[in-house]
PALO-166674 format. One record per residue (C-alpha): x, y, z; residue number from 1. Coordinates in steps of 0.1 Angstrom, whole numbers, padded with zeros to 4 digits. Each point is the difference from the previous one (the first is absolute). Layout:
<zanu><u>X</u><v>Y</v><w>Z</w><num>NUM</num></zanu>
...
//
This chain:
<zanu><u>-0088</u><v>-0144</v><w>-0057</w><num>1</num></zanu>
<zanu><u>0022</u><v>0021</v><w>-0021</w><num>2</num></zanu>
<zanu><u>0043</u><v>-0005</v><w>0009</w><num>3</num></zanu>
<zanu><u>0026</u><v>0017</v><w>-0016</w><num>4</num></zanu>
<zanu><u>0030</u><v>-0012</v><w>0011</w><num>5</num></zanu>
<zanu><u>0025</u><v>0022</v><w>-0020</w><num>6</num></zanu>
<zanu><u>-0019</u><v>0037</v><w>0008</w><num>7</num></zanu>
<zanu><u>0004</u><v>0016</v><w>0037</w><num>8</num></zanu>
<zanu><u>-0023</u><v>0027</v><w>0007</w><num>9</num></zanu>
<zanu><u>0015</u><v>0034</v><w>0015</w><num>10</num></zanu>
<zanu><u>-0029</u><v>0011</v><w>0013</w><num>11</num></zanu>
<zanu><u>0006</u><v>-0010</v><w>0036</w><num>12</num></zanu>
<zanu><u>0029</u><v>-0011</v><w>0000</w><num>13</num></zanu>
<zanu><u>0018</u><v>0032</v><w>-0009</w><num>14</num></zanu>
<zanu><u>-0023</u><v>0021</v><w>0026</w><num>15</num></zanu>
<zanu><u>0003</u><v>-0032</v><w>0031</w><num>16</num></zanu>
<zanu><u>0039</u><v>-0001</v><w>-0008</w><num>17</num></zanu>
<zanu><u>0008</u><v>0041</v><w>-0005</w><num>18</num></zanu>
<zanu><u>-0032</u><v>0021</v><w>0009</w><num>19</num></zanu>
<zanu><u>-0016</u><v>-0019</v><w>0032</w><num>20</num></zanu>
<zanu><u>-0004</u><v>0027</v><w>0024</w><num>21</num></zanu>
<zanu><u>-0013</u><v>-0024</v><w>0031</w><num>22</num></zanu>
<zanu><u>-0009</u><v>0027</v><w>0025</w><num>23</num></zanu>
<zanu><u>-0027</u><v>0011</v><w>-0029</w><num>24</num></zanu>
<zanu><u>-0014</u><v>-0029</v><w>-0015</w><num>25</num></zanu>
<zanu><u>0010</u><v>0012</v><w>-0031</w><num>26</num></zanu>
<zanu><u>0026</u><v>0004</v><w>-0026</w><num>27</num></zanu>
<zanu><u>0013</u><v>0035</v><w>-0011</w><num>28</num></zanu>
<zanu><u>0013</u><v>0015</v><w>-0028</w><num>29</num></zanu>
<zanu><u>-0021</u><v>-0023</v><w>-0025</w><num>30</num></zanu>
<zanu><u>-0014</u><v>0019</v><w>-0033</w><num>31</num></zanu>
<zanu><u>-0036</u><v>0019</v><w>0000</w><num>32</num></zanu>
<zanu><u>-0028</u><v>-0027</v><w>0003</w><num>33</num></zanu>
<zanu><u>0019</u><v>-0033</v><w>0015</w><num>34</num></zanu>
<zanu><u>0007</u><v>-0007</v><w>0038</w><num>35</num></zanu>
<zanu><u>0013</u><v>-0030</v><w>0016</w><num>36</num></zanu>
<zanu><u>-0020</u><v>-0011</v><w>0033</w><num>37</num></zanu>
<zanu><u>0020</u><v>-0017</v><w>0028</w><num>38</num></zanu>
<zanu><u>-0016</u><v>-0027</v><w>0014</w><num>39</num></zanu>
<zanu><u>0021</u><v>-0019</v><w>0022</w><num>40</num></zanu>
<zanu><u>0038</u><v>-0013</v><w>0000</w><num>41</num></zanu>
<zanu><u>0011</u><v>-0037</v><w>0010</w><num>42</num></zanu>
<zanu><u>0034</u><v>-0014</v><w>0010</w><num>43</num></zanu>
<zanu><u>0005</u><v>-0031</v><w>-0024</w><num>44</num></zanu>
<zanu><u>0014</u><v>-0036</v><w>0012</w><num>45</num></zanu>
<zanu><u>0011</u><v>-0002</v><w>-0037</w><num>46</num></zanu>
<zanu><u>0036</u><v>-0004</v><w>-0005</w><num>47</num></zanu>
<zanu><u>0018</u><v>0030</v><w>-0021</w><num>48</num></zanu>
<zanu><u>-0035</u><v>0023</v><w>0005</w><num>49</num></zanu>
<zanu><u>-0002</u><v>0022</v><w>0034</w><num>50</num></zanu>
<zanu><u>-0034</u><v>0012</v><w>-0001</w><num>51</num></zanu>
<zanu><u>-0030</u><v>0000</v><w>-0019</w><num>52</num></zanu>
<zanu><u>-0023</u><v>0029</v><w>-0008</w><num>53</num></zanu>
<zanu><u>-0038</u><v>0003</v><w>-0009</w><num>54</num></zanu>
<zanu><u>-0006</u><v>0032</v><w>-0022</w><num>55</num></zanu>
<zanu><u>-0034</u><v>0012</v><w>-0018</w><num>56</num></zanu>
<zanu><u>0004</u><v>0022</v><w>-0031</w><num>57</num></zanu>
<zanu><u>-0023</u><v>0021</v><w>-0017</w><num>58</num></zanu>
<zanu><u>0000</u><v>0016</v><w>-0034</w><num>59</num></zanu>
<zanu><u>-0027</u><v>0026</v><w>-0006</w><num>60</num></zanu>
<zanu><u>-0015</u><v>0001</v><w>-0036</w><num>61</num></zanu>
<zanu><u>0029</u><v>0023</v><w>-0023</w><num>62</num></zanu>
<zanu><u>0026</u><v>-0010</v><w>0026</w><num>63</num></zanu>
<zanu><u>0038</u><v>-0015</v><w>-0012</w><num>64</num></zanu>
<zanu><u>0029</u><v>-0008</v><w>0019</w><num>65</num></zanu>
<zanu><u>0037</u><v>-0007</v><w>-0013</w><num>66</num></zanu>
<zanu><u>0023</u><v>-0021</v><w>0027</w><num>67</num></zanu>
<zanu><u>0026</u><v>-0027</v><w>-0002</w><num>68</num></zanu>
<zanu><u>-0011</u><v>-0033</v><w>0018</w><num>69</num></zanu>
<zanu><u>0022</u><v>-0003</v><w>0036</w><num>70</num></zanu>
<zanu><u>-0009</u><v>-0037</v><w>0015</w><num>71</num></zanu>
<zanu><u>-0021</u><v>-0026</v><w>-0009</w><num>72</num></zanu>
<zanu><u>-0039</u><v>0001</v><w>0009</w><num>73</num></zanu>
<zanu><u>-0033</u><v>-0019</v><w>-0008</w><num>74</num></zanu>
<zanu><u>-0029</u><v>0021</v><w>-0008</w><num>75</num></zanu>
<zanu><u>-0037</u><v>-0002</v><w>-0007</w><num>76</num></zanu>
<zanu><u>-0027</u><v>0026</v><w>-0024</w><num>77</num></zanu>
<zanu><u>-0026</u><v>0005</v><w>0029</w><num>78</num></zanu>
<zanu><u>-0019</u><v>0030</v><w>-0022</w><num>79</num></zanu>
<zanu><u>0006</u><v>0015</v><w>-0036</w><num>80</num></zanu>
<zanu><u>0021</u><v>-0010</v><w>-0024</w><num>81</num></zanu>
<zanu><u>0042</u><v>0010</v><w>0000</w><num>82</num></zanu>
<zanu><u>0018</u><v>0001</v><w>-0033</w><num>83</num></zanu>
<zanu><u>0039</u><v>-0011</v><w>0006</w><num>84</num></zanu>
<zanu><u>0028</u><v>0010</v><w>-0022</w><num>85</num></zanu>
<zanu><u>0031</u><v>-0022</v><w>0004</w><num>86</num></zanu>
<zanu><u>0028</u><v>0024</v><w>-0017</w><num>87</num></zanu>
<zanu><u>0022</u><v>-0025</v><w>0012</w><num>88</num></zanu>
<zanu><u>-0014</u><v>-0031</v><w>-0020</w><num>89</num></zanu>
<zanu><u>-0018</u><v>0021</v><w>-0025</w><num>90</num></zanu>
<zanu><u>-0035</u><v>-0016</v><w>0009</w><num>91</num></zanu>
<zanu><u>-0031</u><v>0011</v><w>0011</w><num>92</num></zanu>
<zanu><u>-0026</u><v>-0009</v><w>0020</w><num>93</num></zanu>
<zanu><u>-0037</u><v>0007</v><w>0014</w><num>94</num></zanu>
<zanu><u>-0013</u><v>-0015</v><w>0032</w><num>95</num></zanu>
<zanu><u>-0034</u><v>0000</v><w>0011</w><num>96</num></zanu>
<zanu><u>-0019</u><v>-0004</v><w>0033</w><num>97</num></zanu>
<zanu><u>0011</u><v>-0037</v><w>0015</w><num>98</num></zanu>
<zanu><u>0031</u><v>0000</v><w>-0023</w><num>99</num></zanu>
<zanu><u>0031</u><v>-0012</v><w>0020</w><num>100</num></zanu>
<zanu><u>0036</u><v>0006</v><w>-0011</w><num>101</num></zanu>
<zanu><u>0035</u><v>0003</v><w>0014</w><num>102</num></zanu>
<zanu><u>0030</u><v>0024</v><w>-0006</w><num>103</num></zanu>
<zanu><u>0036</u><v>-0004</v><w>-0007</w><num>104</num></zanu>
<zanu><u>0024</u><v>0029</v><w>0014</w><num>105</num></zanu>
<zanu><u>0019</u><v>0022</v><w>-0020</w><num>106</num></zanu>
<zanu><u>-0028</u><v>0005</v><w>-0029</w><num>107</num></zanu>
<zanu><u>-0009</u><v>0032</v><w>-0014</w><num>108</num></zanu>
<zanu><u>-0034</u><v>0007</v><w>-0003</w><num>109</num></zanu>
<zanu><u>-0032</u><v>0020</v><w>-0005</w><num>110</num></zanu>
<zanu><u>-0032</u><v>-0002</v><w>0021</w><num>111</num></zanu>
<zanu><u>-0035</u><v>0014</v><w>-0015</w><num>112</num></zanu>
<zanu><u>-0033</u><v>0004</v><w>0008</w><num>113</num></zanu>
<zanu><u>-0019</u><v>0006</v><w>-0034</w><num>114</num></zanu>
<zanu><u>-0033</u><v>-0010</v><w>0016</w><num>115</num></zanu>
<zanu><u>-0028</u><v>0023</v><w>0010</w><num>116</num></zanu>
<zanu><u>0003</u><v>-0018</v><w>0035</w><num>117</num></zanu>
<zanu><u>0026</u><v>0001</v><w>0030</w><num>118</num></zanu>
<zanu><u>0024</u><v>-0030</v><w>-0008</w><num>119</num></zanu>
<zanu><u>0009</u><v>-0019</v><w>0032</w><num>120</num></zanu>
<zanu><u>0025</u><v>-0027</v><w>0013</w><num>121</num></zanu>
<zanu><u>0014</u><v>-0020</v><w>0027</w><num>122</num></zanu>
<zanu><u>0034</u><v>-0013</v><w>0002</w><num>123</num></zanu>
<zanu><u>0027</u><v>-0015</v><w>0023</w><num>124</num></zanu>
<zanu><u>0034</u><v>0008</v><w>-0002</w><num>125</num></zanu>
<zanu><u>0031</u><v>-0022</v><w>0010</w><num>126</num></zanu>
<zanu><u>0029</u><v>0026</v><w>0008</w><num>127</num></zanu>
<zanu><u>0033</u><v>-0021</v><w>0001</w><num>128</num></zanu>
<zanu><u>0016</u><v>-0001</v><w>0031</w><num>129</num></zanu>
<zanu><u>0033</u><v>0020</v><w>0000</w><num>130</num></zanu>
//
């Protein structure tokens, strides 16, 4: 099991905290070849976080998305691989299929599918309660 503690991932958590469109299913407004997938929402008993949301991303092969990291998720490679630019920290990453990893807020960072496949993950995302 991969962890990396200091990297948070955008991918969903820009598109579950700014781009959720509920009534669709589905993000908007997300660059050619990426969508976000809705799967269901959950009120949290978790002090300080109001609700928690399940999210699938895909990145088709060629595809590359720039976002800034809004609230803290957990996520998991489910197909592909995903190449992660933390311009934040200055690292970079590569997860693969069963990979697991978290997200800290307020990174800056650049998601990629270089693969000849569709990249795919799964995350939940704790939005803070206000």
């Amino acid at each position: 099991m991969l962890r990396v503690s200091n990297v948070f991932i955008a991918v969903g958590l820009l598109a579950i905290a700014l781009l959720a469109v509920p009534s669709t299913g589905q993000a908007q407004d997300l660059p050619d070849g990426v969508t976000v997938d809705v799967i269901a929402e959950y009120p949290s008993l978790t002090p300080g976080v109001d609700k928690i949301l399940f999210r699938k991303i895909t990145l088709k092969p060629g595809a590359s998305w720039d976002s800034t990291v809004p609230a803290q998720s957990v996520c998991q490679a489910t197909m592909g691989e995903l190449s992660v630019v933390d311009h934040t920290s200055g690292e970079s990453y590569t997860f693969r299929v069963g990979d697991r990893w978290s997200t800290t807020p307020g990174h800056e960072v650049t998601l990629s599918n270089s693969g000849s496949v569709d990249h795919e993950h799964l995350f939940y995302t704790f939005m803070p309660a206000k």
